[in-house]
C-alpha positions as CSV (number, residue, x, y, z in Angstrom):
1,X,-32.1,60.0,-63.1
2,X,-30.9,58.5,-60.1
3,X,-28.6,55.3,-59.9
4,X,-28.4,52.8,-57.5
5,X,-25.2,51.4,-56.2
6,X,-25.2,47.6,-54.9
7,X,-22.1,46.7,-52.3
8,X,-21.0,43.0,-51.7
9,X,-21.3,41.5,-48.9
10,X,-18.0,42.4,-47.9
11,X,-18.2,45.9,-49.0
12,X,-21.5,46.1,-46.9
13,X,-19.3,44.7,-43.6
14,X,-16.4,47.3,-44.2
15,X,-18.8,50.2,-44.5
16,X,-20.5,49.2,-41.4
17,X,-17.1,48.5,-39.4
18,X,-15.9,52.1,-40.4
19,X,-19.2,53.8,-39.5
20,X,-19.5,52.2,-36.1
21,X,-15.2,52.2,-35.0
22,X,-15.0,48.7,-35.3
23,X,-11.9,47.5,-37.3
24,X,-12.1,45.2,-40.2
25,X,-10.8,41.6,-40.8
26,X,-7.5,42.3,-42.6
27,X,-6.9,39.3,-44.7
28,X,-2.8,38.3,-45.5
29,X,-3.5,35.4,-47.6
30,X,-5.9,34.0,-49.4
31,X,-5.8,31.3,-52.6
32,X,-9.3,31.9,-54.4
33,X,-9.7,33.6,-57.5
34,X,-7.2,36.3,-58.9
35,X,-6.3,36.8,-55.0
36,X,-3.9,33.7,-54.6
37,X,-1.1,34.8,-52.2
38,X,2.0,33.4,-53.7
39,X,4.3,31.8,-51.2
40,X,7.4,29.4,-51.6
41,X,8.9,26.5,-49.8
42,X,12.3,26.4,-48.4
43,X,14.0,23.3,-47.0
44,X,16.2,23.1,-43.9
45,X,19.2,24.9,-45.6
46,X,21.9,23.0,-42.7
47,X,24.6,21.1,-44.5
48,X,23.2,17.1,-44.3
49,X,19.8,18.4,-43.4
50,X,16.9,16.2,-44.4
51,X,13.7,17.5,-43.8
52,X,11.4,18.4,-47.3
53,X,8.1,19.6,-48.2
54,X,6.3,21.1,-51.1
55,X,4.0,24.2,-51.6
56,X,1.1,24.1,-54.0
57,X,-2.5,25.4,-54.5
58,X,-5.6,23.4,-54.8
59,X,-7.8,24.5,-57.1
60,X,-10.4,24.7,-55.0
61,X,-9.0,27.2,-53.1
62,X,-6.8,26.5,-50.5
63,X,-3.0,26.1,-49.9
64,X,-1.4,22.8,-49.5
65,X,1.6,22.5,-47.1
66,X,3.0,19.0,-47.3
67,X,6.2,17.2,-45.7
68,X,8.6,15.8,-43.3
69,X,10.4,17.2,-41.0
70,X,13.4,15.0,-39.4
71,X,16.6,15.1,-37.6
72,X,19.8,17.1,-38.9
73,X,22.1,14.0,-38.2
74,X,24.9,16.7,-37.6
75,X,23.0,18.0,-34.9
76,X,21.1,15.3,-33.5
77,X,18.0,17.8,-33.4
78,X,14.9,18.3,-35.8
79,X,15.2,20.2,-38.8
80,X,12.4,22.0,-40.1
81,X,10.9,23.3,-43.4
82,X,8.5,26.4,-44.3
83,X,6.5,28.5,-46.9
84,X,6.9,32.1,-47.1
85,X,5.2,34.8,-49.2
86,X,6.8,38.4,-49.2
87,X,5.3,41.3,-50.8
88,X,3.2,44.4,-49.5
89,X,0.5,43.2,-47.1
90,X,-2.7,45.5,-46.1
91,X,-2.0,47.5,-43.0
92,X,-3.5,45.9,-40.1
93,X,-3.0,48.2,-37.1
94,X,-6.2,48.8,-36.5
95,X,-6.1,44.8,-35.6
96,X,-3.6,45.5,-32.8
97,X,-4.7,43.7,-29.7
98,X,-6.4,41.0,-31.5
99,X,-5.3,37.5,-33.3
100,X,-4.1,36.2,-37.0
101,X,-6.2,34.0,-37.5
102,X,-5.6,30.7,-39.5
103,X,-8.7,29.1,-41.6
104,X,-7.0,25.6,-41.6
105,X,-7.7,21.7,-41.8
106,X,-4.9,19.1,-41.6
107,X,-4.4,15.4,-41.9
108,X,-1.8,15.4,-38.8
109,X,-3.4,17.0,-36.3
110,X,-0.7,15.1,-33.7
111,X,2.0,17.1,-35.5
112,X,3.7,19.4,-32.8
113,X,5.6,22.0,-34.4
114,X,3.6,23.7,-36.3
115,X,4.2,28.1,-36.3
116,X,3.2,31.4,-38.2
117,X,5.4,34.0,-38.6
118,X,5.0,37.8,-39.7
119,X,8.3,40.4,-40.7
120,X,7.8,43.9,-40.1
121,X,10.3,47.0,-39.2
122,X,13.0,45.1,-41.0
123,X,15.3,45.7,-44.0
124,X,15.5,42.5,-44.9
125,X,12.5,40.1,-44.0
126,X,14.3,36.7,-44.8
127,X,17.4,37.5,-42.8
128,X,15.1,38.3,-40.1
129,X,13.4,35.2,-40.5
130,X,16.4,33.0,-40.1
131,X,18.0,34.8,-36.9
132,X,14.9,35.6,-34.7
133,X,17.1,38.3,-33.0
134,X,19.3,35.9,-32.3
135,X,22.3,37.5,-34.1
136,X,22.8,40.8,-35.1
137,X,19.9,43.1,-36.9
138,X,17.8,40.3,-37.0
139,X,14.6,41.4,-34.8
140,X,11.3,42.1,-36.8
141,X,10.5,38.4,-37.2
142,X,7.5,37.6,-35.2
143,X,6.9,33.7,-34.4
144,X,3.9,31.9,-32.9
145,X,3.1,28.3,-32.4
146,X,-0.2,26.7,-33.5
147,X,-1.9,23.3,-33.1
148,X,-4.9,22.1,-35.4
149,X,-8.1,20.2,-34.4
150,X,-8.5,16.8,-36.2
151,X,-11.4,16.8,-38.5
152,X,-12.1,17.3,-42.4
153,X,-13.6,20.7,-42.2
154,X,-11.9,24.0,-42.4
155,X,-11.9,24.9,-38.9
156,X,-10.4,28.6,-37.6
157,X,-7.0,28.6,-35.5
158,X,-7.1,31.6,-33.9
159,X,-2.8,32.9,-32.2
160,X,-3.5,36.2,-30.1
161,X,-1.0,38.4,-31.2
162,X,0.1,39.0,-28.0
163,X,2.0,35.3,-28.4
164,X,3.7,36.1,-31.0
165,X,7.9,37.2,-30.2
166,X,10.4,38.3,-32.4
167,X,13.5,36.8,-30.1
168,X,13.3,33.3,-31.0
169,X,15.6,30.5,-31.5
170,X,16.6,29.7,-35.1
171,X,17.8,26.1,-34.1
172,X,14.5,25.0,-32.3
173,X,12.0,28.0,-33.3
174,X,10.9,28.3,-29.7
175,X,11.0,31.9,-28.1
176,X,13.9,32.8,-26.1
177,X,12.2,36.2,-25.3
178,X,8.0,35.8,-24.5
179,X,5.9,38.6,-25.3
180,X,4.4,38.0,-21.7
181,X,8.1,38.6,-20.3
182,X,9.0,41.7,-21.9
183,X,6.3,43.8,-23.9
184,X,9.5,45.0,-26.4
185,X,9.1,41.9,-28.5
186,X,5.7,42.1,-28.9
187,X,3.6,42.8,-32.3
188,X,2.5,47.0,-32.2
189,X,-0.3,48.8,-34.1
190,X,3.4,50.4,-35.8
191,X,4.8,46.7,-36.4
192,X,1.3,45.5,-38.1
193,X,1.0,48.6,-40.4
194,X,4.2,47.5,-42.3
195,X,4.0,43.9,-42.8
196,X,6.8,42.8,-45.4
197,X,6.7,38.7,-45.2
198,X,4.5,35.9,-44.1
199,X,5.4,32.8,-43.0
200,X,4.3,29.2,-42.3
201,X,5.9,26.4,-40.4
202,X,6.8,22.8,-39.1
203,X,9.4,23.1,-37.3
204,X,11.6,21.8,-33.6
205,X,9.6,18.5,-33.8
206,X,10.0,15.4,-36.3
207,X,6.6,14.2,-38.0
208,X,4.8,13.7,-41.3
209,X,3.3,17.3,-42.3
210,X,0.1,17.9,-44.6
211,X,-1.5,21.4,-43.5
212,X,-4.0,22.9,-45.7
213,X,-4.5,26.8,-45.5
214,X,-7.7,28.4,-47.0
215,X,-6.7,32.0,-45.7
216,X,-5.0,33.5,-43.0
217,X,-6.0,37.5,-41.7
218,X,-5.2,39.3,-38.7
219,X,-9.0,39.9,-36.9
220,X,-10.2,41.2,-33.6
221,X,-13.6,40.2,-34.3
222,X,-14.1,37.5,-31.5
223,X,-13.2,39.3,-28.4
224,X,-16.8,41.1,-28.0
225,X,-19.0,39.9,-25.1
226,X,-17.1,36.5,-24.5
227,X,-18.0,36.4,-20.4
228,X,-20.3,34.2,-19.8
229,X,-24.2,34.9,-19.0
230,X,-24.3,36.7,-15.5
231,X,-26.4,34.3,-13.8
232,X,-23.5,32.1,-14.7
233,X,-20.3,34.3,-14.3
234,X,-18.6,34.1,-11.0
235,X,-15.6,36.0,-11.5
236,X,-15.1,39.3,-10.1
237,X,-14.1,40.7,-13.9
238,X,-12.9,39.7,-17.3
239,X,-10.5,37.0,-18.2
240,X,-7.0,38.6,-18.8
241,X,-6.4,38.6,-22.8
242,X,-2.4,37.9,-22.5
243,X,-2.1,34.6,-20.4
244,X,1.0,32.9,-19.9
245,X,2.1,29.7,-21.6
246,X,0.2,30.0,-24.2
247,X,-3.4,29.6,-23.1
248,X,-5.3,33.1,-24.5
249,X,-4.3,30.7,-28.0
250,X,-7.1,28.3,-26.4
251,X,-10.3,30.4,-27.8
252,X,-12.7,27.1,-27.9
253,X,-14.8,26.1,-24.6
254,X,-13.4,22.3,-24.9
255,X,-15.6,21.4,-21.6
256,X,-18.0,18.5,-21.8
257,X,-21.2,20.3,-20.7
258,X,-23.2,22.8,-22.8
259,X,-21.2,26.7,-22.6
260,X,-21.7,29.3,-24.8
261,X,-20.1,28.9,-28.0
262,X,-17.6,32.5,-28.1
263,X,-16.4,31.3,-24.6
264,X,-12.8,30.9,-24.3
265,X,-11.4,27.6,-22.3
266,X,-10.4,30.1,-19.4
267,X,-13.8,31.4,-19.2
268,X,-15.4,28.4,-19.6
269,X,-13.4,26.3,-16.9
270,X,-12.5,29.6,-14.8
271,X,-15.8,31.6,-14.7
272,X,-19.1,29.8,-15.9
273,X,-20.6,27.9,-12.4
274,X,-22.0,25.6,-15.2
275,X,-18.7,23.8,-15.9
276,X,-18.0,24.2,-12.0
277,X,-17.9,19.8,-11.3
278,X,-15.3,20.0,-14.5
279,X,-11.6,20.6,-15.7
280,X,-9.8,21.6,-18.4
281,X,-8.5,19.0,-20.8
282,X,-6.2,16.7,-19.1
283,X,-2.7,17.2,-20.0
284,X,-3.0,20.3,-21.3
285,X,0.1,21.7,-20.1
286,X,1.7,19.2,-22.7
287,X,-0.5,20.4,-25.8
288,X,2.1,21.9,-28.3
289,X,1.1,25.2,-28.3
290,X,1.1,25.1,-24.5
291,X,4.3,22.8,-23.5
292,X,4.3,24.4,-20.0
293,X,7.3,22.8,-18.1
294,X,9.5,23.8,-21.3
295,X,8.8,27.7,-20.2
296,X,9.3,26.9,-16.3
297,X,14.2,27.2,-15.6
298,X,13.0,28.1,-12.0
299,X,10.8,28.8,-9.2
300,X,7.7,30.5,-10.7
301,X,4.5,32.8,-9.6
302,X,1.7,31.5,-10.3
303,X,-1.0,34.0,-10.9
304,X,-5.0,34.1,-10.8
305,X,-5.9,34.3,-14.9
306,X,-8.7,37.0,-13.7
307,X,-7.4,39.5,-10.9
308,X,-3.9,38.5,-11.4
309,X,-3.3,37.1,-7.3
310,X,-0.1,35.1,-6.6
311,X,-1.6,31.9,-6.3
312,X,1.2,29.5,-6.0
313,X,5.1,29.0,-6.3
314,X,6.5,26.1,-7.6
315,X,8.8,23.9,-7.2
316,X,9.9,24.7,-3.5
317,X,11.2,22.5,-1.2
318,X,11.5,19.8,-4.3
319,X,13.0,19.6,-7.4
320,X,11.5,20.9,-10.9
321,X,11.4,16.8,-11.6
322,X,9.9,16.3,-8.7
323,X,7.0,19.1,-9.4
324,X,6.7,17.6,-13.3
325,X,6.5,13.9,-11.9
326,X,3.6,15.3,-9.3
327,X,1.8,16.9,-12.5
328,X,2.3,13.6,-14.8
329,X,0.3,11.5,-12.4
330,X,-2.6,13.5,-11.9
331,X,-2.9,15.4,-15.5
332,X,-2.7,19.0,-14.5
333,X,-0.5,21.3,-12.5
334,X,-0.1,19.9,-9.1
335,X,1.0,21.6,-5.8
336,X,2.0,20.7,-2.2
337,X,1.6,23.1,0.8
338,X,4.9,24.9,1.0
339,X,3.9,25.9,-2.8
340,X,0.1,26.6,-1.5
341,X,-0.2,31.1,-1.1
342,X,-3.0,30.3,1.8
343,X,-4.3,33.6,2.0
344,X,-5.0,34.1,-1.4
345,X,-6.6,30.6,-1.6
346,X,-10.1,29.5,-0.6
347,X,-9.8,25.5,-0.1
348,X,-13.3,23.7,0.2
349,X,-11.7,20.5,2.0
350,X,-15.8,18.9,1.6
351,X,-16.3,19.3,-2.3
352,X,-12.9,19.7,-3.1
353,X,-13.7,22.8,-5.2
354,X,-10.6,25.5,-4.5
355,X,-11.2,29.2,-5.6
356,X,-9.2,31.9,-5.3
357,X,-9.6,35.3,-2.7
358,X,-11.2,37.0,-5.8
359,X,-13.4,34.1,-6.7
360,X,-11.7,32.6,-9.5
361,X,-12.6,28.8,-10.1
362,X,-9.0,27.4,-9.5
363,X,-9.6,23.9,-9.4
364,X,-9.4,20.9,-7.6
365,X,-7.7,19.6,-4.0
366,X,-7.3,16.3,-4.3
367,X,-4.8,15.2,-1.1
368,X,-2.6,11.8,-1.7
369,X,-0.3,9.4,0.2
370,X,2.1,12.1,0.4
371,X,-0.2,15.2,1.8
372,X,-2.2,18.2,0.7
373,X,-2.3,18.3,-2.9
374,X,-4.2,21.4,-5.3
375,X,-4.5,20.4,-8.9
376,X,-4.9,23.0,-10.8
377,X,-6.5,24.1,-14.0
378,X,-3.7,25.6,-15.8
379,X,-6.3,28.1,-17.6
380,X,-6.9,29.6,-14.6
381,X,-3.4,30.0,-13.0
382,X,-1.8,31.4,-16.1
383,X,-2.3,35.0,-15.1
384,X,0.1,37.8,-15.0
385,X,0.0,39.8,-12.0
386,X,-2.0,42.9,-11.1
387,X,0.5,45.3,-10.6
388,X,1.4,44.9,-15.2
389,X,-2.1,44.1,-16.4
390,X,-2.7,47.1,-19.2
């Protein structure tokens, strides 16, 4: 006789990935069942340091991250607490070029530092994890920062991997060394088939924590077919997956008319005509996982998020106070016309709509009291250029 074998669900998806070259989810942690990832708080360890939190696991199946993070008084700076589970994780190389991805509610949604944090290549994960290749033999952490949605639903979070660093500052947590910089701190297939330690975070910013984690994987699953309709797309090609400041992390289309649902914010604002009389959120560029000015020391390019054109350089002819002050009165990058790179600009002075040469949405021009002005969607500026797009 013959027998018949019945797969789960998940069985049935992994079969199907393998057969067709599509990778897996690869799941890191998960608190359900037999599977409960085991992870354990540590407390600022800096002599006078205040900061506390607790670990523990719902019985419903989910994490619970809970805390306050507050000043060292030696250092005058926020301190910082964090859960860590080490142990051998499933390889997720086959993952590379895609995003951990955080199933995650939370109950201080204002809270602004929080981060996740993988160790691979590295003898000693935890050694790693406190010197973010800031002193010697300590690279192999990688760090990203996060921000969740309010609301009492498990909602996904996803980083792209291609945020995360491994040169980071232990006193802050914020990268000293972006992945968009120099491609040698970045995550690899190599660096995600030997994961040793995971980590979670709330640090470099004072708050009441309460984060609740139902899993956390490394996926590329939402990438597929995220352009918008062609009878809506004006861009010349895709989106760039590896913007600057932080804005591939953005994978909702948080635009108030109707998008398509697997449109990122870049494609959304940048791309579909439907969202053309419409911006990105105002003050993004302040969002914690974005924090914009805190990645600008001088005069920066400012790149086309599709075709990679310089598009603007900023601050010239003023100071970088000068160019944040501009931005804080309007809500979005602002530029003057020394900053303006004309030929690579297409200014509709009428509507006020301002594309770029390869027919990016940009934006808006909006002159003042003081001149030509361009306000800009950051999601559509945060580009690298042509000449290092992979």
């Amino acid at each position: 006789g013959s027998s018949l074998r019945v797969l789960s669900l998940k069985q049935f998806v992994m079969r199907v990935s393998l057969i067709f070259g599509v990778a897996a989810d690869v799941q890191l942690a998960s608190f359900e069942g037999s599977s409960v990832t085991k992870f354990v708080e540590l407390n600022d360890p800096v002599m006078g340091g205040q900061s506390s939190g607790t670990w523990n696991v719902d019985g419903s199946g989910f994490g619970v991250f809970d805390g306050e993070v507050k000043d060292v008084p030696s250092l005058k700076a926020p301190g910082f607490i964090k859960a860590a589970a080490d142990g051998s994780f499933p390889d997720a190389s086959g993952e590379a070029g895609g995003d951990v991805v955080l199933s995650v509610r939370t109950t201080t949604p204002e809270y602004a530092g929080f981060r996740i944090a993988f160790a691979s290549g590295t003898a000693s994960p935890s050694y790693s994890c406190a010197g973010g290749g800031s002193i010697p033999l300590s690279r192999g952490c990688f760090k990203a920062k996060f921000s969740v949605p309010a609301g009492s639903d498990f909602t996904e979070v996803r980083v792209p991997l291609s945020q995360f660093s491994d040169k980071w500052s232990p006193s802050t947590g914020e990268q000293t060394t972006t992945c968009a910089d120099d491609k040698d701190v970045c995550p690899t297939a190599s660096t995600l088939k030997g994961i040793k330690r995971v980590e979670v975070w709330a640090e470099g910013a004072d708050g009441k924590v309460h984060l609740e984690i139902q899993s956390i994987k490394v996926s590329k699953g939402q990438a597929l077919g995220a352009r918008p309709p062609t009878k809506f797309d004006k861009c010349s090609g895709p989106v760039q997956g590896n913007l600057r400041y932080g804005i591939s992390g953005r994978t909702t289309p948080t635009v108030p008319v109707t998008v398509d649902a697997n449109e990122t914010l870049a494609e959304a604002v940048c791309c579909d005509t439907r969202t053309s009389a419409n911006a990105e959120p105002q003050f993004l560029y302040e969002a914690p996982d974005i924090q914009m000015f805190s990645k600008l020391d001088t005069v920066t390019t400012f790149y086309d998020s599709v075709c990679g054109l310089p598009l603007f350089r900023a601050p010239m002819n003023r100071s970088m106070d000068e160019f944040k002050t501009d931005t804080e009165n309007h809500g979005w990058p602002s530029f003057r016309t020394e900053e303006a790179i004309m030929e690579n600009l297409v200014t509709d002075t009428k509507t006020g709509f301002v594309y770029s040469k390869c027919g990016t949405h940009l934006g808006s021009y909006l002159p003042d009291a003081k001149g030509p002005r361009w306000c800009m969607d950051l999601s559509c500026v945060s580009g690298n250029p042509a000449k290092v797009l992979v």
